[in-house]
C-alpha positions in Angstrom: -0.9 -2.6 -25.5 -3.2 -4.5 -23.3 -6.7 -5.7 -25.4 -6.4 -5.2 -29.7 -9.4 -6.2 -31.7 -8.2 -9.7 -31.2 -7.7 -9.9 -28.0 -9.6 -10.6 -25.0 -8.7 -7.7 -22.4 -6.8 -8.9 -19.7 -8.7 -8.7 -16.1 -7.9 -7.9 -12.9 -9.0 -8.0 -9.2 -8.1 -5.5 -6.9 -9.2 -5.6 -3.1 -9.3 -2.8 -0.8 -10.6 -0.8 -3.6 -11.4 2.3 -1.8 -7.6 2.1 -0.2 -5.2 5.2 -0.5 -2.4 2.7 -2.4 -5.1 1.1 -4.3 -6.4 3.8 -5.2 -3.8 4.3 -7.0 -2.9 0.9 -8.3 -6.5 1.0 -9.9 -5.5 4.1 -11.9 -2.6 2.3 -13.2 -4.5 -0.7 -14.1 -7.1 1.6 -16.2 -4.4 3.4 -17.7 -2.9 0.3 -19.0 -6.1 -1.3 -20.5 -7.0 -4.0 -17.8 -10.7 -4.7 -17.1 -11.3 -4.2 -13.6 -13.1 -5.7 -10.6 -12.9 -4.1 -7.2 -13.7 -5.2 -3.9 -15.3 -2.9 -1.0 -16.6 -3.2 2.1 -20.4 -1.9 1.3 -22.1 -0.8 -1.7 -21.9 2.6 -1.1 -18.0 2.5 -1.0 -18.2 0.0 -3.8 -19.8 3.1 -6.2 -17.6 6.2 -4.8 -14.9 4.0 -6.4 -16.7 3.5 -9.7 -18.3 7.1 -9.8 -14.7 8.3 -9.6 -13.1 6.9 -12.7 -15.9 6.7 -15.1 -15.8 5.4 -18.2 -13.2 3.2 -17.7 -14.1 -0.8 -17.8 -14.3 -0.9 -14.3 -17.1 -2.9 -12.2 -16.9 -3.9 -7.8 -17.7 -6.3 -5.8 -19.2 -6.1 -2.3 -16.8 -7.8 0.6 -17.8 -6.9 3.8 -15.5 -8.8 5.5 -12.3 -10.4 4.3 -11.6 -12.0 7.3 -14.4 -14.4 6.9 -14.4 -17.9 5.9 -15.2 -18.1 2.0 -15.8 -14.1 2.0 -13.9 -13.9 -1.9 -15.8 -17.1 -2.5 -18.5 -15.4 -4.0 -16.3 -12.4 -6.3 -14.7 -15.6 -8.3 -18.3 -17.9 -8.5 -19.7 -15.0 -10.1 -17.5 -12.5 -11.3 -14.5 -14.7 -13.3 -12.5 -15.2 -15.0 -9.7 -13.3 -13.8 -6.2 -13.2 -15.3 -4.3 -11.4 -12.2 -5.2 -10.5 -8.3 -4.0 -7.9 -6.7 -4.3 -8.2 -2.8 -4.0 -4.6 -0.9 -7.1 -5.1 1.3 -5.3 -5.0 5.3 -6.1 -2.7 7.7 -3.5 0.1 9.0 -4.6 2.6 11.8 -3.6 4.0 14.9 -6.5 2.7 17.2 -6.3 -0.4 18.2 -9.0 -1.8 20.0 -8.5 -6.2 19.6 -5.0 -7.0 17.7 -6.8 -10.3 16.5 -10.2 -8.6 15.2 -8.6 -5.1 14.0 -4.9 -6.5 12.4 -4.3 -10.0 13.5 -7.5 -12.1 11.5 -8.1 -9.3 8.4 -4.3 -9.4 8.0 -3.9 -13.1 7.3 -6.9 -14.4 7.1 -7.6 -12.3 4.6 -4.5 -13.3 2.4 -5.0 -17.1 3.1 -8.4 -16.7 2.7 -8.8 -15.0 -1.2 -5.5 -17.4 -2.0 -7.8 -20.3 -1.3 -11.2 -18.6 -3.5 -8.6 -18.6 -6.0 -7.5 -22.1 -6.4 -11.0 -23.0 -5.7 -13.0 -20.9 -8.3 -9.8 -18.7 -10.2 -8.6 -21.7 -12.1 -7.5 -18.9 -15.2 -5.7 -16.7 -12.4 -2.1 -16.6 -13.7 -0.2 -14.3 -10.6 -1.4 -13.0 -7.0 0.3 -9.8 -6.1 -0.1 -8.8 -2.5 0.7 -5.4 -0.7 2.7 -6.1 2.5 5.0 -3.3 3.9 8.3 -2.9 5.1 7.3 -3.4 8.5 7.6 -7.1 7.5 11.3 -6.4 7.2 12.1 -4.2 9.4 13.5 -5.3 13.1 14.1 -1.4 14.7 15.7 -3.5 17.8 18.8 -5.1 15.9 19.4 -3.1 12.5 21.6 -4.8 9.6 23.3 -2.5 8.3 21.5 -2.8 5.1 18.3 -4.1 4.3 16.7 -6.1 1.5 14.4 -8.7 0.6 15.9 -11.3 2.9 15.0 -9.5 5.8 12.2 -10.7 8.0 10.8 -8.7 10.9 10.6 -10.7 14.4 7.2 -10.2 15.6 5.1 -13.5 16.0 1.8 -13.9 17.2 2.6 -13.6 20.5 4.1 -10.3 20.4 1.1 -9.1 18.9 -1.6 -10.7 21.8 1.4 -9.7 24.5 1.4 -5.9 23.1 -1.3 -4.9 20.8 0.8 -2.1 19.8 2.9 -4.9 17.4 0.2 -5.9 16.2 0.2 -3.9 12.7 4.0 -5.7 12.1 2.4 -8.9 13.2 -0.3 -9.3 10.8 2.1 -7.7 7.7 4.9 -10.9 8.5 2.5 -13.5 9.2 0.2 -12.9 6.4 2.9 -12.5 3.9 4.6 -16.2 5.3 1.3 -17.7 5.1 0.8 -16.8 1.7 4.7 -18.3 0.7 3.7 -21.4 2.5 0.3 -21.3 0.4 2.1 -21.5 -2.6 4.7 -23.6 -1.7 2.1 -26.3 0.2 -0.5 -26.0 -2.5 1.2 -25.3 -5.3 -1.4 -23.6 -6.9 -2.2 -22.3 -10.7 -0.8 -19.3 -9.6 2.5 -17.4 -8.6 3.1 -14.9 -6.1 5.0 -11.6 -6.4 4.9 -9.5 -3.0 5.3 -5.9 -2.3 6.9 -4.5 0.6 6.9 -0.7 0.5 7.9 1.8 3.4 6.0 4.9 5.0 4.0 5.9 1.6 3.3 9.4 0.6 2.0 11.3 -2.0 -1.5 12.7 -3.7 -4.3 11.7 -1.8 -7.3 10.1 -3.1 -9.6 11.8 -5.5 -13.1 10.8 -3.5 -12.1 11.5 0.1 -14.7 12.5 2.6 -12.3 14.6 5.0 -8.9 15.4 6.1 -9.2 12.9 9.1 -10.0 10.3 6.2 -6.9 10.5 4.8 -3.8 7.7 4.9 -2.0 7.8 8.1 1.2 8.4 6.5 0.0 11.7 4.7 -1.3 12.8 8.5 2.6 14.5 9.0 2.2 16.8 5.4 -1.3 17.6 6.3 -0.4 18.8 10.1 2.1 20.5 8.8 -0.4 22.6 6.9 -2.2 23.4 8.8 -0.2 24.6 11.7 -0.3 21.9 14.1 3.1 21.5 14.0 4.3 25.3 14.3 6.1 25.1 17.9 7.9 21.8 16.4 8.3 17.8 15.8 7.3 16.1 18.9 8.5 12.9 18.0 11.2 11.4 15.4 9.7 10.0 12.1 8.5 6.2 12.9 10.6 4.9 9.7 13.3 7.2 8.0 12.9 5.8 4.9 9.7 6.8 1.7 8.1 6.4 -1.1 5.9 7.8 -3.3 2.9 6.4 -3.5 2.9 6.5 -7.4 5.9 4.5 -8.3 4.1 1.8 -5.2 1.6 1.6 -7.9 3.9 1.3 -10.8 5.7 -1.4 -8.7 2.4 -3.3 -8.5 1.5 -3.2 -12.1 5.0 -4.3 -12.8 4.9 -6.8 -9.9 1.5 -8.2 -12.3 3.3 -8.2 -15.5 6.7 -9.0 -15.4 7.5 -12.8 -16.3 10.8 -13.0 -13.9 8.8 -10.5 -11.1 7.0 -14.1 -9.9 8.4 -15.7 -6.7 10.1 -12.3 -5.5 9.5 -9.9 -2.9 9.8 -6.3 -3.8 11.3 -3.5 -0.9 9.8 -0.8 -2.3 11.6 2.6 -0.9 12.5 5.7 -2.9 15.0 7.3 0.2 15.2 8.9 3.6 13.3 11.8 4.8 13.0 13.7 8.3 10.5 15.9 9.1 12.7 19.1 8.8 13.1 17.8 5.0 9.3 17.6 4.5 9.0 21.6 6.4 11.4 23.1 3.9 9.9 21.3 0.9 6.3 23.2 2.0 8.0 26.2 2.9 10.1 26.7 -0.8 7.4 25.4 -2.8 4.4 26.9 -0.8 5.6 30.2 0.6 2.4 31.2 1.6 2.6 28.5 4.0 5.6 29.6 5.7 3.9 30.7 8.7 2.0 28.0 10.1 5.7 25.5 9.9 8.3 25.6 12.2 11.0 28.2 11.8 14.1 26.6 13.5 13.6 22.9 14.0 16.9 20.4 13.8 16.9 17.6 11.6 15.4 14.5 12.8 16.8 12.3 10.9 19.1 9.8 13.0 22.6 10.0 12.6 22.9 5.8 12.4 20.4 5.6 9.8 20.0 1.9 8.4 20.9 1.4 4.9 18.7 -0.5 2.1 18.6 -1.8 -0.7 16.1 -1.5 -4.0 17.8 -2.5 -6.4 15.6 -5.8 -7.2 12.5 -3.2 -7.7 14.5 -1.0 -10.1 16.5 -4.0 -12.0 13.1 -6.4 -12.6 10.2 -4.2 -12.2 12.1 -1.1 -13.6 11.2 1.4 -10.9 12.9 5.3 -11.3 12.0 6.4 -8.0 10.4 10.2 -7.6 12.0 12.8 -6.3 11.2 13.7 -1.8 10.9 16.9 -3.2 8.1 16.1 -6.3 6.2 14.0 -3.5 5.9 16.1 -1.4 5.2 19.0 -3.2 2.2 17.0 -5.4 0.7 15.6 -2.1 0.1 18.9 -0.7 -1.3 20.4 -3.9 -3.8 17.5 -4.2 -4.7 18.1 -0.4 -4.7 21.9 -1.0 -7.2 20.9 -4.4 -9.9 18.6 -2.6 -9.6 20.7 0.6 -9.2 24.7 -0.1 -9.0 25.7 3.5 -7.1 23.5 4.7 
């Protein structure tokens, strides 16, 4: 049990607070007893967050942009100490404008930035966990057969100014080697534990403003709902592999916690799923949905699907993965709860 009578309670800083994944890490932190600082972009996102989990020990901290030099600076001058970070603050969207100012500069200056702040002003900071994503393993154009933590996507900072489209992968790998090479340079007061999950679904946030607020890779459940996939899947699914976004939060906790979890990297993925899977989950568990999914669509699922491998996330961090069918089925309840008619 985290914090007796006799001793202090543990305390944490999460970024990104108003994020759908930490969103859900901070539920998991409050669960377990930690005291809580969040980060947010502006005061009024910084108390949506707090209004939303009352009475838990739970205060923010306004970052408006994480990019900038010094921007956690201020958090640890005034706000420590801290025993853990936790680093999910990084941009993910489909509308990319400037790779450096949208991905490229949040993504890893970001991550070098806060890991500086830390050893500056975080002197009782005993572990940094930070949120990458599997699109810092991945490599679509030259598949292992099976993939782990060993595995490093290709993209470079070229790709990304060449084809702002890579710019997403980009900023995952190159934030995540900057911060090895942080610890390895600096050798800080800290260790580093790094999380690398795949296409993330599950129950949405509890404060969201709208449907169009909601985490890009929710967008396939919630179009499926409301019928704008009816006459079928335009395209295949961008990764064929999931998880939910509840056992990403577990991992993180864990990730915090866990002596031997420090110096790893985590692939965090809980199996494969295909479009067709996701319709039939909708249609048996929702029937009253039936109509507004597609009646005959094939599998899109590809035949020469990579392999993986998670076993480091469920042998050190303990991880039972849930269920394609429980995730999916919870996700569209908690849509179906903050947004009736849907």
């Amino acid at each position: 049990m985290n914090g007796t009578n006799d001793q202090r309670i543990e305390r944490v800083l999460l970024t990104g607070g108003s994020g759908f994944i930490a969103s859900h890490v901070l539920d998991v932190l409050l669960d377990s007893g930690f005291e809580v600082t969040v980060t947010a972009r502006s005061e009024e996102k910084g108390k949506i967050i707090a209004d939303s989990v009352k009475p838990h020990r739970l205060s923010y901290a306004v970052v408006e942009d994480i990019a900038k030099e010094g921007a956690f600076d201020p958090v640890f001058q005034t706000q420590a100490p801290f025993d853990y970070v936790v680093h999910t603050a990084s941009p993910y969207h489909l509308n990319v404008q400037d790779p450096v100012k949208d991905f490229l500069d949040p993504a890893i200056k970001g991550t070098t930035g806060i890991l500086k702040s830390i050893k500056a002003y975080g002197p009782t900071v005993k572990r940094v966990v930070i949120t990458s994503s599997s699109a810092a393993i991945l490599n679509p154009g030259n598949h292992p057969k099976v993939y782990n933590e060993t595995c490093w996507a290709p993209e470079t900072y070229e790709d990304a100014i060449e084809n702002p489209a890579k710019a997403y992968k980009a900023g995952k790998v190159l934030a995540e080697k900057a911060a090895w090479a942080f610890v390895q340079d600096e050798k800080p007061n800290f260790d580093l534990a790094v999380i690398n999950c795949t296409y993330v679904f599950g129950p949405i946030q509890r404060k969201l403003a709208s449907l169009e607020a909601m985490n890009v890779s929710n967008h396939c459940i919630r179009d499926m709902i409301q019928g704008k996939l009816k006459n079928g899947f335009k395209l295949r699914v961008p990764v064929p592999t999931w998880v939910d976004v509840r056992d990403v939060a577990q991992a993180h906790l864990r990730a915090m916690t866990v002596p031997r979890a420090g110096g790893n990297r985590f692939y965090v993925v809980g199996g494969y799923f295909s479009n067709k899977q996701i319709a039939d989950i909708i249609r048996e568990r929702f029937p009253s949905l039936a109509h507004r999914l597609p009646a005959d669509a094939l599998d899109d699922l590809p035949d020469d699907v990579f392999g993986f491998d998670n076993s480091r996330s469920r042998e050190i961090l303990g991880i039972n993965y849930t269920s394609l069918e429980k995730s999916i089925s919870d996700t569209v309840q908690s849509i179906l709860n903050l947004f009736p008619d849907a």
